[in-house]
FIBA-822104 format. One record per residue (C-alpha): residue number from 1; residue in one letter; x, y, z. Coordinates in steps of 0.25 Angstrom, whole numbers. Layout:
! FIBA-822104
vomar, torse, x, y, z
NUM, a, X, Y, Z $
...
END
This chain:
! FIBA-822104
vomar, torse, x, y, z
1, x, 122, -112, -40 $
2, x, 108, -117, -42 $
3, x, 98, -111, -51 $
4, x, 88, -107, -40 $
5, x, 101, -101, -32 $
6, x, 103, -94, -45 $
7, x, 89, -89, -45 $
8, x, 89, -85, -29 $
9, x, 96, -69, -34 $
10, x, 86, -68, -44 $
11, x, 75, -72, -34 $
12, x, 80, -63, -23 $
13, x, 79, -51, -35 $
14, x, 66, -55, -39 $
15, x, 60, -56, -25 $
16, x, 66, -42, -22 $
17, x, 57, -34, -32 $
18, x, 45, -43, -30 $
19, x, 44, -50, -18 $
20, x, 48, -41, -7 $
21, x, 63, -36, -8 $
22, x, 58, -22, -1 $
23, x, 73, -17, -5 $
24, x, 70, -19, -21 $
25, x, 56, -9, -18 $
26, x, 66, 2, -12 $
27, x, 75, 2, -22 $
28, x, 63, 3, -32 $
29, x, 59, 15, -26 $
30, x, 73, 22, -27 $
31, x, 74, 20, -41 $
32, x, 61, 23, -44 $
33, x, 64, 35, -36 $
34, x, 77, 38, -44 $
35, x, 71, 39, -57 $
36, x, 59, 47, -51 $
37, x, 70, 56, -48 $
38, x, 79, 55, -62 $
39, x, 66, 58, -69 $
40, x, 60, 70, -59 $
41, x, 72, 74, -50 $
42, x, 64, 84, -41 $
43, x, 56, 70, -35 $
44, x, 66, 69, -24 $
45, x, 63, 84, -19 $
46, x, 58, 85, -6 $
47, x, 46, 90, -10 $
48, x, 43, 79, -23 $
49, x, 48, 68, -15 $
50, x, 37, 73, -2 $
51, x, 25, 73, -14 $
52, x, 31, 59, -18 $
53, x, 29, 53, -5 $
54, x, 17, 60, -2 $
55, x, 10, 55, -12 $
56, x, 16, 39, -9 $
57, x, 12, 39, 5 $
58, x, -2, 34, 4 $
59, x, 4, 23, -5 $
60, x, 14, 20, 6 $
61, x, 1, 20, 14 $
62, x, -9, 11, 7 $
63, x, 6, 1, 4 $
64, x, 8, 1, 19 $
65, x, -7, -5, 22 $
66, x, -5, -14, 11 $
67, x, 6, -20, 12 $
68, x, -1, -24, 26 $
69, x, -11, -31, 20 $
70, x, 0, -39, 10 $
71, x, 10, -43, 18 $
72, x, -1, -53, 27 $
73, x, -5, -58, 14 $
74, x, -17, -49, 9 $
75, x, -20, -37, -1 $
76, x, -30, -24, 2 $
77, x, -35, -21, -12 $
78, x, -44, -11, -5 $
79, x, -34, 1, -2 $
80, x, -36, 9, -13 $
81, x, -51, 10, -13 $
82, x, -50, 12, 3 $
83, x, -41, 24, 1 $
84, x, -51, 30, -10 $
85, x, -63, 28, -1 $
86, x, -56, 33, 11 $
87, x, -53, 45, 3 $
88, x, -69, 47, -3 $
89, x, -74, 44, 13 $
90, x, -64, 55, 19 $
91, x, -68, 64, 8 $
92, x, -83, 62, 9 $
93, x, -84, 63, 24 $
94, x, -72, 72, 26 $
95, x, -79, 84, 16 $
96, x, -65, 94, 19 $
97, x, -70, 96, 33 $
98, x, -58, 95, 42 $
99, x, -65, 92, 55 $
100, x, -68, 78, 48 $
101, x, -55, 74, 45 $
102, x, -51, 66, 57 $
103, x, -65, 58, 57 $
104, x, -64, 55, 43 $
105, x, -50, 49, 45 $
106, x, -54, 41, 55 $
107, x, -65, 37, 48 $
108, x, -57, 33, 35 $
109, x, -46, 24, 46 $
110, x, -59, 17, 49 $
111, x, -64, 14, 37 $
112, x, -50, 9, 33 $
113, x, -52, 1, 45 $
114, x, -64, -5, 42 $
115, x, -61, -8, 27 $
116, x, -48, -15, 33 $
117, x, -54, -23, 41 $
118, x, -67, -28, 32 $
119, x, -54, -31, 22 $
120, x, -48, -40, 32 $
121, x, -60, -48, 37 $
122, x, -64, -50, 23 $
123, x, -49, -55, 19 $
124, x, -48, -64, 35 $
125, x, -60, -67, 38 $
126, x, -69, -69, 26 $
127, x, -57, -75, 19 $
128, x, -60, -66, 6 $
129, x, -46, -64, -2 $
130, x, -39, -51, 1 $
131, x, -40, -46, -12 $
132, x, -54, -49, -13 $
133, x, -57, -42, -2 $
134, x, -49, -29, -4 $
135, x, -54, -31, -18 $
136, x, -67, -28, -12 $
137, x, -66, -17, -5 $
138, x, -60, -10, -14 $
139, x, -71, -12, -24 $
140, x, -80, -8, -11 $
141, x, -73, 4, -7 $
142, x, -72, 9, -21 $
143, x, -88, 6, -24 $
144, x, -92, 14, -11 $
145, x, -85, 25, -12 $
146, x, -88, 27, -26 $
147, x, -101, 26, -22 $
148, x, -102, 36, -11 $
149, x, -94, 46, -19 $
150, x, -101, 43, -33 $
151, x, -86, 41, -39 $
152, x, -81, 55, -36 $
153, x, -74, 61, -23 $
154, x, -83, 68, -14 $
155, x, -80, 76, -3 $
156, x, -66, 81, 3 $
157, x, -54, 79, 12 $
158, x, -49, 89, 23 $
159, x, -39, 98, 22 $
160, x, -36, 88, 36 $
161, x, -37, 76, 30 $
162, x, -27, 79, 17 $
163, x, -17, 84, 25 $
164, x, -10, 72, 30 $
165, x, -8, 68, 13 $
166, x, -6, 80, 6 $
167, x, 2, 89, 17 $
168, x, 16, 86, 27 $
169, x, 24, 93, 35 $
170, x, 33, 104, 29 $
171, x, 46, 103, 28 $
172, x, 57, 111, 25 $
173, x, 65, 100, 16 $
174, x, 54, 94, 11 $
175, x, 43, 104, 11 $
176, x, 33, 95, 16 $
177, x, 32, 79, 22 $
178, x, 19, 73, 19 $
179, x, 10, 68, 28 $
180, x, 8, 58, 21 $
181, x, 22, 52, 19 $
182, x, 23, 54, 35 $
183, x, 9, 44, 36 $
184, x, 17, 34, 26 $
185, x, 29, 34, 34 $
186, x, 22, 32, 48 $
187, x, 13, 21, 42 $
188, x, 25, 14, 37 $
189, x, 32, 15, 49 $
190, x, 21, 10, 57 $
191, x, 19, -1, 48 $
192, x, 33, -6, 47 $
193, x, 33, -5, 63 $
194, x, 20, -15, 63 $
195, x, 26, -25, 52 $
196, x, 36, -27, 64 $
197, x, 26, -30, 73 $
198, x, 20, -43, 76 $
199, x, 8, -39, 68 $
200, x, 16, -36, 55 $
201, x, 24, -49, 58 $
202, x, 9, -56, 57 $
203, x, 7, -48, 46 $
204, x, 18, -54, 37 $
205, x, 16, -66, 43 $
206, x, 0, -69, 40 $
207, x, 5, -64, 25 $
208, x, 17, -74, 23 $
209, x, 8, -87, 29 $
210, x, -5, -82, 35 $
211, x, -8, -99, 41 $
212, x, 5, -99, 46 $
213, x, 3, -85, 55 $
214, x, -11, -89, 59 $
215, x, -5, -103, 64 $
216, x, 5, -93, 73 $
217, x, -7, -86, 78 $
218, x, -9, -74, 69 $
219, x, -22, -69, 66 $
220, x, -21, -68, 53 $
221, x, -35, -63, 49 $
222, x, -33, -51, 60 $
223, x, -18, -49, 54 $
224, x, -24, -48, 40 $
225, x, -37, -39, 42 $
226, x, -29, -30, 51 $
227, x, -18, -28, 39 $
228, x, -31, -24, 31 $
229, x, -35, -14, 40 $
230, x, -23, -8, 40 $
231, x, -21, -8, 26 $
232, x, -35, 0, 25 $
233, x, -31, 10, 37 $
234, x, -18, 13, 28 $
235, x, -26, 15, 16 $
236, x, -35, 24, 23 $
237, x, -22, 32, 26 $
238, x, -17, 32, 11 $
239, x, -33, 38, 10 $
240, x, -29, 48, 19 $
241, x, -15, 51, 12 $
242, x, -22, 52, -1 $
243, x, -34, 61, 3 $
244, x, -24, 70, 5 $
245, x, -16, 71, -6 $
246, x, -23, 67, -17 $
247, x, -38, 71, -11 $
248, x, -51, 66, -13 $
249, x, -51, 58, -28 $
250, x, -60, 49, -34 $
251, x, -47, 39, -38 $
252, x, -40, 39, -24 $
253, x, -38, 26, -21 $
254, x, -39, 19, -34 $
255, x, -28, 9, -37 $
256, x, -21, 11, -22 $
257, x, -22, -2, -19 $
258, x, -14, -9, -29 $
259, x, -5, 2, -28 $
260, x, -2, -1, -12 $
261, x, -1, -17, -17 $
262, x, 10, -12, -29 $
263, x, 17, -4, -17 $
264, x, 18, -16, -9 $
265, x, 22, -24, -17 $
266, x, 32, -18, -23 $
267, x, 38, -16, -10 $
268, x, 40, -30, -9 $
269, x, 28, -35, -2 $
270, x, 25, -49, -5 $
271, x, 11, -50, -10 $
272, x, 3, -62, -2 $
273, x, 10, -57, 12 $
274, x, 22, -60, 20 $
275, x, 33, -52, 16 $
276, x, 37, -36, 13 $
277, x, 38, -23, 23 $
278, x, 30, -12, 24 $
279, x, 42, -3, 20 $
280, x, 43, -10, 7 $
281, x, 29, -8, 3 $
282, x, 31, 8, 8 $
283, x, 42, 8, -2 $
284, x, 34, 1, -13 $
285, x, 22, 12, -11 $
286, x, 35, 23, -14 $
287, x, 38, 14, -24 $
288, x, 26, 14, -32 $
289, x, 23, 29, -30 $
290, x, 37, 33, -36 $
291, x, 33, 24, -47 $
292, x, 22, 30, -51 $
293, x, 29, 45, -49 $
294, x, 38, 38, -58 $
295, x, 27, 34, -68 $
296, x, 24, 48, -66 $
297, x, 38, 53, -70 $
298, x, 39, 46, -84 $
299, x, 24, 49, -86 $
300, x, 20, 35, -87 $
301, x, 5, 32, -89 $
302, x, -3, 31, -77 $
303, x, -7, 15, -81 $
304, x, 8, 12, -78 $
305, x, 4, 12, -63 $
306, x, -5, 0, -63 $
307, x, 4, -7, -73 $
308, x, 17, -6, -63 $
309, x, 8, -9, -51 $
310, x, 3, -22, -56 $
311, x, 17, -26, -62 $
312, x, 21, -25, -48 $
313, x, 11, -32, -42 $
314, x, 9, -42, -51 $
315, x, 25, -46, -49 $
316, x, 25, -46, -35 $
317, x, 13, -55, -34 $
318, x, 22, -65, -44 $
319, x, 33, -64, -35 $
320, x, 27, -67, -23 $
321, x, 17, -79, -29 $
322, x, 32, -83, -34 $
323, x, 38, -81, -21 $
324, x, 28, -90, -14 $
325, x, 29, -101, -23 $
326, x, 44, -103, -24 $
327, x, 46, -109, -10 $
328, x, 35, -120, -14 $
329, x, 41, -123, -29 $
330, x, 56, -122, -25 $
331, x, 51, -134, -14 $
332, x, 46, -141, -24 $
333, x, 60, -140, -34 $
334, x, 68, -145, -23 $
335, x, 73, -159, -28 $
END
């Protein structure tokens, strides 16, 4: 047996955890999950394990839009800021009248839309790198809004509009099914059923060799801004989810977009495009929620967040700058 046939099992271990084996992130999740429980054995009560999931879904949410954007080869820094102005708009112009709530929803989905889409134009057409771009707006996002609330939340959001994220359908096992998990499940679902359409197919496609899809007639700039609108529409839903629960906060928002690119990730989606499902990255947004319940649980300091979120990142980034160079360096070893 050769050296590199000795090295294949550990390569094949190794790629599992960072570079897309979506089984490793499901059996992360359970034994997070089993310590959880060890530690707090109520967790898995209907009730507790509801509240759990409640609480994820915008996460599942904003990892679903983002997960578009990386797997054709891009990143939407832009999320988290987008969800915090969406929150400070619907709270401004909503006030707690009900009769506004409809129009102020519609109004968020097309300003989602419309920051989407000047996203994609600046990253297709204007060539500017992603995370410049996104960088941007986030920056822009955050100054505005800060600026027209004076750096505190103004306004209110409907009893109307909080309901789809803080209420569910009562049942008798259960007590109550969130909304919001129900939102999470239907956008997954629906996004799984697109991957599996010509469009996701393009999608994947433009991210593992964007020159060689446009020579086989994809238009890649319209594949990519259109991933970007997207990704914004979803995040303006995680807005709406988090209104609801969490209400009108000055910090809504803050961090979410590295957290959604930690979720991702983990879940096995290979940064700089081409490979990973949308199930994976729904399971690495549980993932990354029950570890933070778990930081929770052995009352670790809240600075352990970032910490793990960049460990992750930072290895899965290795991995796959790794993963695209082996093909080229074991070419040139070859006698």
């Amino acid at each position: 047996m050769t050296a590199t046939q000795t090295r294949q099992p550990a390569r094949s271990v190794a790629a599992k955890f960072l570079g897309g084996g979506s089984a490793t992130v499901f059996a992360l999740l359970a034994l997070v999950f089993v310590v959880i429980a060890f530690l707090n054995p109520g967790f898995f009560e209907p009730p507790s394990l509801m509240a759990f999931l409640k609480k994820a879904a915008p996460l599942v949410v904003l990892a679903v839009g983002q997960y578009l954007v990386i797997v054709c080869g891009e990143m939407d820094l832009s999320v988290g800021s987008l969800v915090g102005a969406q929150v400070a708009i619907a709270a401004g112009v909503m006030d707690g009248e009900n009769g506004r709530t409809l129009p102020v929803i519609l109004l968020m989905i097309g300003f989602g839309v419309l920051v989407g889409l000047v996203n994609g134009l600046l990253v297709t057409i204007l060539r500017v790198h992603s995370l410049i771009a996104t960088l941007g707006m986030m920056l822009v996002l955050y100054g505005a809004i800060r600026l027209w609330t004076g750096g505190a939340p103004t306004g209110a959001l409907s009893d109307g509009f909080r309901q789809v994220g803080r209420e569910g359908i009562d049942l008798p096992v259960v007590r109550q099914l969130p909304w919001a998990l129900l939102v999470a499940i239907a956008i997954g679902v629906v996004a799984a059923l697109v991957m599996r359409r010509p469009f996701g197919r393009t999608l994947v496609a433009t991210g593992d060799n964007d020159r060689a899809a446009a020579f086989a007639g994809v238009r890649v700039w319209r594949v990519r801004t259109v991933a970007f609108v997207f990704s914004s529409v979803l995040a303006t839903v995680a807005a709406i989810l988090i209104g609801g629960y969490a209400g009108v906060d000055a910090q809504v928002g803050n961090g979410l977009e590295f957290t959604a690119i930690t979720a991702v990730v983990l879940g096995g989606v290979v940064l700089g495009g081409g490979r990973g499902t949308v199930l994976a990255a729904m399971a690495g947004a549980l993932t990354v929620e029950a570890l933070f319940t778990l930081f929770n649980q052995l009352s670790l300091p809240s600075t352990v967040r970032p910490l793990a979120q960049g460990v992750i990142i930072i290895a899965a980034v290795a991995w796959a700058a790794r993963e695209r160079r082996r093909p080229l360096l074991e070419q040139t070893n070859q006698p």
